[in-house]
N, C-alpha and C positions, 0 to 999 in steps of 0.2 A: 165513460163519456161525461162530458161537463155538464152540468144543469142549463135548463134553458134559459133562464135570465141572465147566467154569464154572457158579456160580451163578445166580440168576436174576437179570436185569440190569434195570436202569432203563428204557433202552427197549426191551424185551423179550424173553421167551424163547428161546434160542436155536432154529434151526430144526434139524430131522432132518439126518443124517448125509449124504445124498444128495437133491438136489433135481431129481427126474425132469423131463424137459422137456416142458411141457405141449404139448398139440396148438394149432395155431393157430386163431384164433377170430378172428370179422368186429369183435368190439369193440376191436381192435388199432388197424386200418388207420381204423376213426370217431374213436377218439380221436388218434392222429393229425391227420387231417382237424380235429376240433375244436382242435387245439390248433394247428396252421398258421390257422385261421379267428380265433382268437380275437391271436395274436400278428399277424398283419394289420389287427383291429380296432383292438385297443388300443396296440400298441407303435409299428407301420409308419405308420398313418394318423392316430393320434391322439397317442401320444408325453406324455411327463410322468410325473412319476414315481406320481403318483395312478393313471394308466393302467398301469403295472409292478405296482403293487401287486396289483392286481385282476385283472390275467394270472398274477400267482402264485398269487395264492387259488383262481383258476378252474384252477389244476392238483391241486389238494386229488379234487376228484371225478371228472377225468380219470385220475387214476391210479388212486384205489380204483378207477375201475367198467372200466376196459381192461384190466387185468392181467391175463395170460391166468392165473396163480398163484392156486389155489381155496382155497390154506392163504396165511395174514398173520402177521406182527409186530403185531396191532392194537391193543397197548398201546403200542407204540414209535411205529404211526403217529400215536397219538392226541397221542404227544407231540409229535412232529413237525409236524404237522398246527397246534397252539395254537401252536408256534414261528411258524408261518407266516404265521397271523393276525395275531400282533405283528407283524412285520415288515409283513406290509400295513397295518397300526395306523402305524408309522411312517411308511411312505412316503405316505401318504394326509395325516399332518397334517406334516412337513417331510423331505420325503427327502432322500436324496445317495447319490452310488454305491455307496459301504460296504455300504449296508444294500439294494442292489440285488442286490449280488454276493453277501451272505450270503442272499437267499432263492432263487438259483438253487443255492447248494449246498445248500442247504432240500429243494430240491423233489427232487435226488438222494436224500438222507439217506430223502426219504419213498418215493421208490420201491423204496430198499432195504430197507425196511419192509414193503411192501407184498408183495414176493419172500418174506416169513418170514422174515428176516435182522437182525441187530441192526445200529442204526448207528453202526458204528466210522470215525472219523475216516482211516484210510487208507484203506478202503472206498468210504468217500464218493470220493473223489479221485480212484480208479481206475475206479467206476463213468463217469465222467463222461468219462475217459478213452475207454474201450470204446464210447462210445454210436454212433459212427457204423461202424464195424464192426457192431456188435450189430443195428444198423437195417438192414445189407446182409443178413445173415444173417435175419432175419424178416421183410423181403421175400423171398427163398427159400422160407422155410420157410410163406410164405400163397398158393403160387401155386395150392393146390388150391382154394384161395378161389373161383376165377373160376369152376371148373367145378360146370356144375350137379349132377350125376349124378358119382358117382365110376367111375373104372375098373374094374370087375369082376377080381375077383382069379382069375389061372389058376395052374393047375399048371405046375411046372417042365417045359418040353417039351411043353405043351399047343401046338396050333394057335390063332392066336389067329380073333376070328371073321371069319365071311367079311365082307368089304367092307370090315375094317378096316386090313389095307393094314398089320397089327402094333401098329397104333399105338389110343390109348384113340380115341373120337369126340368125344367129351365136353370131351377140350384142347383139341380144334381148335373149340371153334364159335366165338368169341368173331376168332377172324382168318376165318372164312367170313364174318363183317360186314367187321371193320376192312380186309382184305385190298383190298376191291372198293372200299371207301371211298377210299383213299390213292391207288388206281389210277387211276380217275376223276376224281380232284382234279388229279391230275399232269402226267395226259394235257390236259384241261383248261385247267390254267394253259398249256402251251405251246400250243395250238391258240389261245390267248390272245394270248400275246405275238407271234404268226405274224400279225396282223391288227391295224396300227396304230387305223384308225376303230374298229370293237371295242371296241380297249381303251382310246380315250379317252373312249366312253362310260362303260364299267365303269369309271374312274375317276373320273368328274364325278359320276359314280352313289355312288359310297362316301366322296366328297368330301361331299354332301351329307346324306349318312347320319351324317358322321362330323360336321359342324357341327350336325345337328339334336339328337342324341342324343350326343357327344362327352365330355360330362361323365359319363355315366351309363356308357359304354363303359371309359373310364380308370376308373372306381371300380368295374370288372366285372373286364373283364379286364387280368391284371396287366402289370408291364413286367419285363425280363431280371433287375433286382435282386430284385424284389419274388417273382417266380417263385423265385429260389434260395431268396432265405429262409424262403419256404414248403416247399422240399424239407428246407433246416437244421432246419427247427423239427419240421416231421414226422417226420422222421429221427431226431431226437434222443429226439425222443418215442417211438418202435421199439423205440429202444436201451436208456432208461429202464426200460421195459415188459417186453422181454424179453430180460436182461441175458446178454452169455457168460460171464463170470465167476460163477461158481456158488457160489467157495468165499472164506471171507475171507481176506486177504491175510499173514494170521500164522497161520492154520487149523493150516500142517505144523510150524510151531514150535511154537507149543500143544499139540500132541498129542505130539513129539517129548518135550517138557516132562514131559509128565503119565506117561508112560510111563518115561522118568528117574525122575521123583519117587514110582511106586508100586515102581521094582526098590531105591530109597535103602531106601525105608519096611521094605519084606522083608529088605535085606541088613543083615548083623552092623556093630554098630557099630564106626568106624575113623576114628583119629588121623588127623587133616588136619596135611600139610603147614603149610597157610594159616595153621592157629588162629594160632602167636605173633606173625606178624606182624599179622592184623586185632588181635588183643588189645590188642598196643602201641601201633597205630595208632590206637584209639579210646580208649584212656591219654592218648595226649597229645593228641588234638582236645578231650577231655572237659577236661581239665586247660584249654587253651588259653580254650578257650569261659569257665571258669570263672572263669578269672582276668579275662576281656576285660570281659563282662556286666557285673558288679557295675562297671567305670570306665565304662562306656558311661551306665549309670542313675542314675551320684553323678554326673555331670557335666552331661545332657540333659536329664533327666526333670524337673527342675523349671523348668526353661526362663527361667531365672533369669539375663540373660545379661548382659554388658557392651557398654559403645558400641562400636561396631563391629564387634560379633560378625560372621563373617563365613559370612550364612544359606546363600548358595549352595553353599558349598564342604562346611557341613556336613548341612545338609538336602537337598541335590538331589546333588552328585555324592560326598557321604559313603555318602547312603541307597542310589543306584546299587552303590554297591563291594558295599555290608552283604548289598545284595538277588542279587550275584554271589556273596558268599559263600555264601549260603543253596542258591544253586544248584547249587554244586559240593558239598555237604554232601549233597544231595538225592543227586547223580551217583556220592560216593564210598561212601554207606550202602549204594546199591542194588549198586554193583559189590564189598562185600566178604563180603555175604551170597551167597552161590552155589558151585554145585561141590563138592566132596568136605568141605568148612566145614559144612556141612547134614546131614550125618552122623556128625561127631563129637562123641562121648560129652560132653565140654564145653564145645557149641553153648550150651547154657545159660548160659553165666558172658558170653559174648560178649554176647549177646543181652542183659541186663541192663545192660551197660554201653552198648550201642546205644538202651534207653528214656532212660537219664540223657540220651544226647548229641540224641535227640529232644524231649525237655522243653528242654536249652536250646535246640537252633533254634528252638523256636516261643517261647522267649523275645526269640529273635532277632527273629522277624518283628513282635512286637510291638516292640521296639528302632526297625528299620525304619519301623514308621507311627509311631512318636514324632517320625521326623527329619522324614517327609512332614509332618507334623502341624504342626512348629513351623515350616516356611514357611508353612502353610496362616494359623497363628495371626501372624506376622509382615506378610502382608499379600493374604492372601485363597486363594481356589480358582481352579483354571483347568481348562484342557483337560487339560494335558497331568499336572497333579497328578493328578485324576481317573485317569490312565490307569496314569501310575505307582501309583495304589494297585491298581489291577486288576491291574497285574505282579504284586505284590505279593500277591495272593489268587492267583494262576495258581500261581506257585512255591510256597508255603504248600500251596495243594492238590496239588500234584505230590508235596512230601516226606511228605502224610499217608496217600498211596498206595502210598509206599518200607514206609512202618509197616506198614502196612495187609499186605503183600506179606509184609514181612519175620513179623510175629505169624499169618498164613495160611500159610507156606509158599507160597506162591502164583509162578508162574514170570515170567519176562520179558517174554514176552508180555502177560501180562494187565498186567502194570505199562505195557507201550507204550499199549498198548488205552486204560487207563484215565488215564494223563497225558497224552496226546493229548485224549484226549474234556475232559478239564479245561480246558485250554488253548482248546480250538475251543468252550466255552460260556462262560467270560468274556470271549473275542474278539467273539462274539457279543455281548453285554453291551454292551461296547465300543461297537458297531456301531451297537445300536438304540438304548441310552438316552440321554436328550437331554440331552447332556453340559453343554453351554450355558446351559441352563435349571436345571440343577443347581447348576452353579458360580456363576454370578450370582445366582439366590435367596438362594443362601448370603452370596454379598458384600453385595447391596443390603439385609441383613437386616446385615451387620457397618455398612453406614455409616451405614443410620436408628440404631443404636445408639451414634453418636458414635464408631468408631473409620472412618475416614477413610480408613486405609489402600491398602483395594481398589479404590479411585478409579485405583490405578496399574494394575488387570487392565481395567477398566473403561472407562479411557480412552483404551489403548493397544493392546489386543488385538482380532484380530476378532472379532464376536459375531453369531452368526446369530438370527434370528426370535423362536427358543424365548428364547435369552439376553435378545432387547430385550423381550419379553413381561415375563419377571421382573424388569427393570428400572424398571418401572411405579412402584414406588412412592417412587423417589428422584425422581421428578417433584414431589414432597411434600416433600422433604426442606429442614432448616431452611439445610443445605450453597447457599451459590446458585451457586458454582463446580458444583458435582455436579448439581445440578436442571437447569444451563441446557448440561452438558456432555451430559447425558442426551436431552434436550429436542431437540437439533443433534444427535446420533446416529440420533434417531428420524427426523428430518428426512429427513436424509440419507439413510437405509433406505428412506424411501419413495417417498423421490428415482429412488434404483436401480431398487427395482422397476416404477414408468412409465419407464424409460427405454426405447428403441429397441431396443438391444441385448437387454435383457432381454426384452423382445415377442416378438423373432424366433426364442425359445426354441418362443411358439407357434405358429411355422408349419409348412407341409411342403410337400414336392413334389410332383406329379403327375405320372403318366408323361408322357414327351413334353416335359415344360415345362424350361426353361432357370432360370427365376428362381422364388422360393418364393410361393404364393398363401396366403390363408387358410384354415383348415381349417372346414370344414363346420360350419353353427349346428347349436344343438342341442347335450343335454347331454354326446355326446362332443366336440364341438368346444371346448364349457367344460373338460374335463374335462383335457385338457392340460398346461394353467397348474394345474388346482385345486391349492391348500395349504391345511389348515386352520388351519394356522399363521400365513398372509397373510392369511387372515380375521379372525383373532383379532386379529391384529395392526393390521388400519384398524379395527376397531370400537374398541380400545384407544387408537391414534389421535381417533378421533370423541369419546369419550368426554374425553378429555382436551384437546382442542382448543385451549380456551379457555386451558388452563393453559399450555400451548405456546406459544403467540400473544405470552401476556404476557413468562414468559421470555425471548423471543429478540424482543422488541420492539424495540430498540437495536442488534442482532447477528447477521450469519445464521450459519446454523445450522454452518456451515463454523468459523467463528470461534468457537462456543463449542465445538465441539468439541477443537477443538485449544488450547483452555484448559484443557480439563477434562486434554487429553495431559499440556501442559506441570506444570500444577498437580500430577499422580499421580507423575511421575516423583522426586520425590523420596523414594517411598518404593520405588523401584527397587531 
């Protein structure tokens, strides 16, 4: 939980000081159960990432309605909650791990929500840490669950009553069943095994049972893996639900903080040591910066460049350097603002000189996307540009929270808190948006307009579903090298996906069985494979057929592809 002098936060208010430990309740152990049943349905037996998706969503209303917690975060889950649906949004129309592994730190972030708790990025990662401790400890803490009747409460030194022997009645009843059960079985099986004829009935008997109804048995009862992962997944669900860690993970540093900063505020103002060295120090970053900036913008900014400018060295591992400067500018504001600095009398004059050198870094970061910008303009988008510009907003946001800190007063803590949570929502971003489909739009949009260029990202880079979707419309293009390189791309793509290999993504095991069978007709047996994205993509296929056909009439699809390779390389 955040300290109480924090503000009020995005995902939401901070909770009360102390969070008392609720009593256990029977919707603990059912959402459990539902959420081992439903990770059986969709993950174990049906498998795909369309099936993940929808085991994530289906912990949206498993965790509001289990949490034994009668107080919420229910702005912060709300937020939480819409994250989560994108992410099923994604994995439903082309998924991939990334965006697996961001909705199970999802579905943390929402049960620390659901606790009343705000979700700070370290939080999350410790929550997740504690869950199977947390699930030992709430099995303990539901065994009164079992009993009907609770124990009658006595006086210290009371006699307890007669026939009870000291003990409640009420725990024992549930082993006055099971107790005779187990005995009976035991005895049983060996008066069994004592009796060859016997037991070769008993087993021609459950041989037959086992071939008439065999299937229906395996999809009942589980096998030794399937049995754990239903204790993992319940387990984990326990520990989710009802977390040990109570408090946030920077809670005593926050307060330690705030407690510092109300005895600074009361005491007499006092000459820091610190001031003339931060003063000097940001004299000459200021200075530095100032002189750097203005050669960085007369020489880039118009992009105006000679043969053989040499793009990677200034666009890709220039902008790298630029985007490390920025980062340590970020690390040395926040480390000279602090400490006995913060109480003296001319904190003011520092501070002035700290907004000049914050207007230029964000001169800088614009700097930075000019250099990402003129690869982009040189010969297209890609993956990994795209990611580089999200560096790029990650740090940018990190040093508006140094500001932010520094014009608040505000401690280290809340600066960890909140550049963490920056960093863990454009990683996000990252994760879900469909980078592919992004960067090729944009290319197949530069080559219908005559610049050629990104034929070299286009022909040589992988490109998933989303990417071949946006590529649709250079099947049109006046380019016949780019139409018939596109055309054998697509080919190929669809090549893949009937392949063998790619099939056996749809199958699974069954207890017992040695080699993989089919999975069950019906909509979860579709449901496996399902992409919305592989739909889109043969009807996009169907639709253009004909123009395919013609293209690659002379060529298979192998050979125009690796024309279209060889043809792009020269804008390498």
């Amino acid at each position: 939980m955040s300290s109480p002098e924090e503000p009020a936060d995005l995902f939401g208010d901070p909770a009360p000081a102390a969070v008392p430990d609720p009593p256990a309740t029977v919707r603990e152990p059912l959402a459990a159960l539902a959420a081992a049943a439903l990770f059986d349905l969709l993950i174990y037996r049906t498998g795909g990432y369309a099936a993940a998706g929808l085991f994530l969503l289906g912990g949206v209303p498993l965790i509001a309605l289990g949490s034994p917690f009668r107080g919420a975060n229910w702005r912060g889950f709300a937020v939480v909650a819409g994250l989560l649906i994108l992410t099923t949004g994604r994995l439903v129309w082309l998924g991939w791990g990334g965006a697996v592994a961001a909705g199970f730190v999802l579905l943390a972030a929402l049960a620390l929500t659901r606790c009343g708790r705000p979700a700070w990025t370290l939080d999350v990662a410790v929550f997740w840490l504690q869950t199977l401790p947390a699930a030992a400890a709430a099995v303990l803490n539901s065994r009164h669950l079992l009993q009907r009747d609770p124990a009658p409460e006595r006086c210290p030194g009371a006699a307890p009553p007669a026939g009870s022997d000291g003990e409640p009645t009420a725990a024992s009843r549930p082993w006055s069943v099971l107790l005779p059960i187990a005995a009976g079985l035991a005895f049983a099986g060996l008066f069994l095994l004592a009796n060859p004829d016997l037991k070769a009935t008993v087993g021609e008997w459950v041989a037959r049972v086992s071939a008439r109804f065999g299937d229906a048995l395996r999809w009942v009862v589980p096998g030794p893996v399937q049995a754990f992962l239903w204790v993992l997944v319940g387990g984990a669900t326990l520990g989710l639900l009802r977390p040990l860690v109570r408090e946030s993970l920077l809670d005593p540093l926050a307060k330690l903080e705030t407690r510092q900063r109300t005895q600074r505020r009361r005491a007499a103002p006092a000459d820091s040591v610190a001031y003339p060295a931060v003063r000097n120090t940001l004299l000459v970053v200021v200075g530095v910066f100032a002189a750097y900036l203005p050669f960085e913008f007369l020489t880039l900014w118009r992009r105006d460049f000679p043969e053989g400018f040499y793009y990677a060295g200034y666009a890709h591992e220039g902008a790298a350097w630029l985007t490390v400067a920025l980062a340590t500018a970020t690390a040395l504001l926040s480390a000279l603002f602090r400490g006995s600095l913060l109480a003296d009398p001319r904190a003011d004059r520092v501070r002035r000189l700290a907004w000049v050198w914050s207007g230029l870094n964000f001169l800088l970061v614009a700097a930075v996307c000019n250099r990402l910008l003129i690869y982009v303009d040189f010969n297209g988008l890609s993956r990994l540009r795209i990611v580089g510009f999200l560096g790029i907003a990650a740090v940018a946001g990190g040093f508006a929270a140094v500001v932010v800190k520094i014009a608040r007063d505000h401690g280290f803590a809340w600066l960890v808190r909140r550049q963490l949570r920056i960093a863990a929502l454009v990683a996000l971003v990252g994760l879900l948006a469909p980078i592919d489909w992004i960067a090729h739009s944009y290319n197949a949009a530069r080559v219908r307009a005559g610049a050629p260029a990104p034929l070299v990202l286009i022909g040589n880079h992988e490109i998933d579903l989303g990417g071949l979707l946006a590529l649709e419309p250079l099947l049109h293009s006046d380019n016949e090298i780019a139409a018939r390189g596109v055309a054998g791309r697509m080919v190929l793509a669809e090549e893949a996906l009937d392949h063998p290999r790619y099939r056996t993504r749809t199958r699974t095991r069954t207890r017992g069985e040695s080699s993989p069978v089919e999975k069950p007709s019906g909509p979860l047996g579709e449901l496996n494979r399902y992409q919305l994205a592989e739909v889109q993509f043969h009807r996009m296929l169907a639709r253009n057929r004909d123009r395919i056909e013609e293209l690659l009439a002379d060529r298979t699809a192998a050979e125009a592809a690796d024309a279209l390779g060889e043809y792009g390389m020269r804008w390498w």
